[in-house]
C-alpha positions, 0 to 999 in steps of 0.5 A: 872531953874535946880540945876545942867547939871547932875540932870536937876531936879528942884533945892530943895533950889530955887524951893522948890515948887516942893519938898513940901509935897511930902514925906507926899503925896508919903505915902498917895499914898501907904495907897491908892495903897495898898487898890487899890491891895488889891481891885484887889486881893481879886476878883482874890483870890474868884474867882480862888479858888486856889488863897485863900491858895495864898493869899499872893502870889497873893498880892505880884505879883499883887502889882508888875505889878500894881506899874510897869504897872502904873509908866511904863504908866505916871510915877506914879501910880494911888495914886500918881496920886491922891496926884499929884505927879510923878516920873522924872528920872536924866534927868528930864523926866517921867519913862521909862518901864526899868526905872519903873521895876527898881523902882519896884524892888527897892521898893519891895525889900526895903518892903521886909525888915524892916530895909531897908523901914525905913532907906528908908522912914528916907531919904525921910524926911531928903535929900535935894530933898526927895529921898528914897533909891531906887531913890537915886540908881536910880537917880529918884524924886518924884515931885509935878506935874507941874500944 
């Protein structure tokens, strides 16, 4: 049933199954949980007043504790939910809270520089099981969610 005693993931050749569309379906997911951020900053902005002249700011801690907070609870967050995938960590279980801070960071600090996303996102398309580099540091997958 797994490729192997190390990744006890679904195997990319035999189980094909769980690997497909998921690098289409993990962008999906972030076009619906940046709008998701941006719905929960907006108000957080208006109604400290402060916050307009942090705008920025606000996004950028408010995407934060949203990816973390919800890939902490059910390894994925409420856009992946929508497209039915979730992250399993190297021995095939849901994401710890350490495990999602990590992934957090990772995520983050690979959208903080362009040239980093885009060698990210050229692995999602091009490795066997569709990780990005952030999963391959972490030994983590997105997978279509078991029905």
């Amino acid at each position: 049933m797994y490729s192997d005693d190390f990744y006890h993931l679904p195997d990319p050749e035999r189980q094909a199954e769980f690997y497909d569309g998921v690098t289409v379906k993990r962008g999906i997911a972030w076009v619906i949980d940046t709008v998701l951020v941006a719905l929960i900053t907006l108000p957080v902005a208006l109604f400290s007043i402060v916050g307009l002249f942090f705008i920025p700011f606000l996004f950028f801690v408010i995407s934060f504790l949203y990816r973390w907070i919800t890939i902490a609870g059910g390894s994925a967050t409420p856009g992946m939910r929508a497209m039915a995938i979730e992250l399993r960590n190297v021995d095939g279980r849901r994401l710890d809270s350490t495990q999602a801070l990590l992934h957090t960071l990772g995520f983050t600090l690979s959208m903080m520089v362009f040239i980093v996303q885009i060698v990210s996102i050229g692995l999602m398309f091009t490795s066997s099981r569709g990780q990005g580099l952030s999963d391959m540091v972490l030994g983590t997958v997105a997978l279509n969610r078991r029905v």
